[in-house]
Residue, then its C-alpha position, 0 to 999 in steps of 0.5 A: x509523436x512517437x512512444x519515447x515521448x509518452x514514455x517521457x510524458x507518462x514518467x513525468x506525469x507520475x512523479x508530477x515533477x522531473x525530480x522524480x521521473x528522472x531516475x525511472x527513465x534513467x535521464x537527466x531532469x535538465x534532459x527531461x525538461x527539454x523532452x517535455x517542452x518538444x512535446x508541448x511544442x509539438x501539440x502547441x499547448x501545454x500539458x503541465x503547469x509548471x512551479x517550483x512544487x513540480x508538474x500539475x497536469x492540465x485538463x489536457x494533459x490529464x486527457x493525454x495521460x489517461x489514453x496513453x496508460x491505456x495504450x501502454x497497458x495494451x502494449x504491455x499485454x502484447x509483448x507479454x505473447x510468447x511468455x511462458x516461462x514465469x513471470x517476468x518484467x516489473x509489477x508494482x504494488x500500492x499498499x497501505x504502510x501497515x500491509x507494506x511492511x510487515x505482510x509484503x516484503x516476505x511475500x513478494x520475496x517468495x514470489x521472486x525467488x520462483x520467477x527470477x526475472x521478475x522485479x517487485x516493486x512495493x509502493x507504501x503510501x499513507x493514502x489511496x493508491x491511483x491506479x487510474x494515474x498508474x502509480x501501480x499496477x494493483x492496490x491492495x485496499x481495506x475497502x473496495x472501491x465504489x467508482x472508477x474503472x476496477x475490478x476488485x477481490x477481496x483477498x482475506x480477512x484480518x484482525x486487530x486487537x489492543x496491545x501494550x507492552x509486555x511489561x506494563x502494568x495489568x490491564x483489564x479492564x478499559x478502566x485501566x486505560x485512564x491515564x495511559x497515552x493511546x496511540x493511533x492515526x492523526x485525526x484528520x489524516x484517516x484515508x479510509x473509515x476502516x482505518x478508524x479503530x478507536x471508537x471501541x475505546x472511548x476516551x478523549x482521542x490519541x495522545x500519540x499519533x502518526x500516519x505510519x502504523x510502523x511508527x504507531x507500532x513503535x510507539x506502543x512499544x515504548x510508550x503506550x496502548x492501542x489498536x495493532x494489526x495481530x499479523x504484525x505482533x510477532x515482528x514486536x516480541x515486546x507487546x502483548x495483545x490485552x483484553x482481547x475479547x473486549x476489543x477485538x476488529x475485523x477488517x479486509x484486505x481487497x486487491x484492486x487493478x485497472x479494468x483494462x488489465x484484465x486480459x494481462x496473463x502476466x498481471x492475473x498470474x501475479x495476483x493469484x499468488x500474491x492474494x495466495x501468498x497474503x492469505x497464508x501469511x497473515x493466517x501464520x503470523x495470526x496464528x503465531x500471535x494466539x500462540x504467544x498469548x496462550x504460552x504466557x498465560x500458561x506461564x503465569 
């Protein structure tokens, strides 16, 4: 057995399929089908069970893939010797869609304009991302996590207030909800306690929902009221924030990475900027938030 094949095992582990992995290693599936079932052969057990919804690991294979991430971790950290610099290489990032897309993308093109060798990747998922599987290299949580193998930071806070159209009428008090479609999550597809933002507002539930704050956003926007994040306003010139002291949250941003990342001088210098870069941009647009608010009742 060689690294080429964990390489192989690895890339089809995370896809869970050979779809998916075919395009990170730049092969076939035909190719890679064939890659996987030498190395079955080899160990003489199966390390997937195979169906036409993908690759499931098999307790074996779930075994084989936690000790080989660890080696490639160390591996990755070895060849980082002699690296100075900038950073370089791959580094991808899990985070909810709501950080994904109005937080990340201008961060980590900050962070890429200083280090051209480097290449960001930015993983938006409506759940928790699995660092113990690979799927990146770092999270970025709304809550820390109580189990596994993690080291954890808490990055900055944050707030979220109710909004609704500019052009909507008044609303000022929670009576002036009542008939109103409220936005939010699916009920039963709320991945983290914190993401519960409703209660403060009562009522029988959402009458529009999704999974993808981009996509409740977007609903507020042309039809409703609910819970948006402050940093996001400025990207939806059309929505005020309303009865800002009446409802008002505060959550976390944590960054969360694999213990055995720890020693990675590449990783570390990557998560210094990054917390910094969240820092500051959530601050700005927070701020730039506020300022609106206070230009439109100077203007009434």
């Amino acid at each position: 057995m060689n690294w080429d094949d964990m390489r192989v095992f690895l890339a089809v582990a995370r896809a869970e399929g050979l779809t998916g992995a075919a395009p990170v290693l730049k092969m076939d599936p035909a190719t890679l089908g064939r890659r996987v079932a030498r190395l079955e052969r080899h160990l003489g057990a199966a390390l997937f069970v195979k169906s036409p919804q993908g690759y499931a690991l098999t307790d074996l294979g779930e075994r084989m893939r936690d000790r080989a991430a660890e080696a490639e971790a160390v591996l990755s950290q070895a060849m980082e010797v002699g690296q100075t610099a900038g950073l370089t290489g791959q580094i991808r990032i899990g985070a909810p869609d709501g950080v994904a897309n109005f937080l990340l993308p201008q961060v980590c093109a900050a962070i890429q304009a200083d280090n051209p060798d480097l290449e960001v990747q930015i993983l938006a998922l409506p759940r928790v991302v699995n660092l113990s599987r690979r799927e990146a290299d770092m999270a970025i949580t709304v809550s820390p996590p109580v189990a596994g193998r993690l080291t954890v930071q808490k990055i900055t806070d944050y707030q979220l207030h109710l909004a609704t159209r500019r052009d909507a009428s008044p609303v000022q008090s929670l009576d002036d909800l009542k008939g109103r479609p409220i936005v939010g999550y699916i009920p039963d597809m709320i991945f983290d306690k914190e993401l519960d933002y409703l209660g403060p507002l009562g009522g029988d539930g959402v009458q529009l929902a999704s999974n993808s704050v981009a996509v409740q956003m977007q609903m507020v926007r042309h039809a409703g009221v609910g819970i948006v994040h402050d940093f996001a306003l400025p990207a939806v010139p059309e929505l005020t924030r309303v009865l800002v002291d009446e409802v008002a949250l505060t959550r976390s941003f944590y960054l969360v990475r694999h213990a055995s990342d720890r020693q990675s001088a590449r990783l570390t210098g990557f998560a210094e900027v990054l917390c910094a870069g969240v820092r500051s941009e959530v601050a700005r647009l927070e701020h730039a938030a506020r300022l609106t608010d206070e230009r439109l009742v100077c203007d009434t």
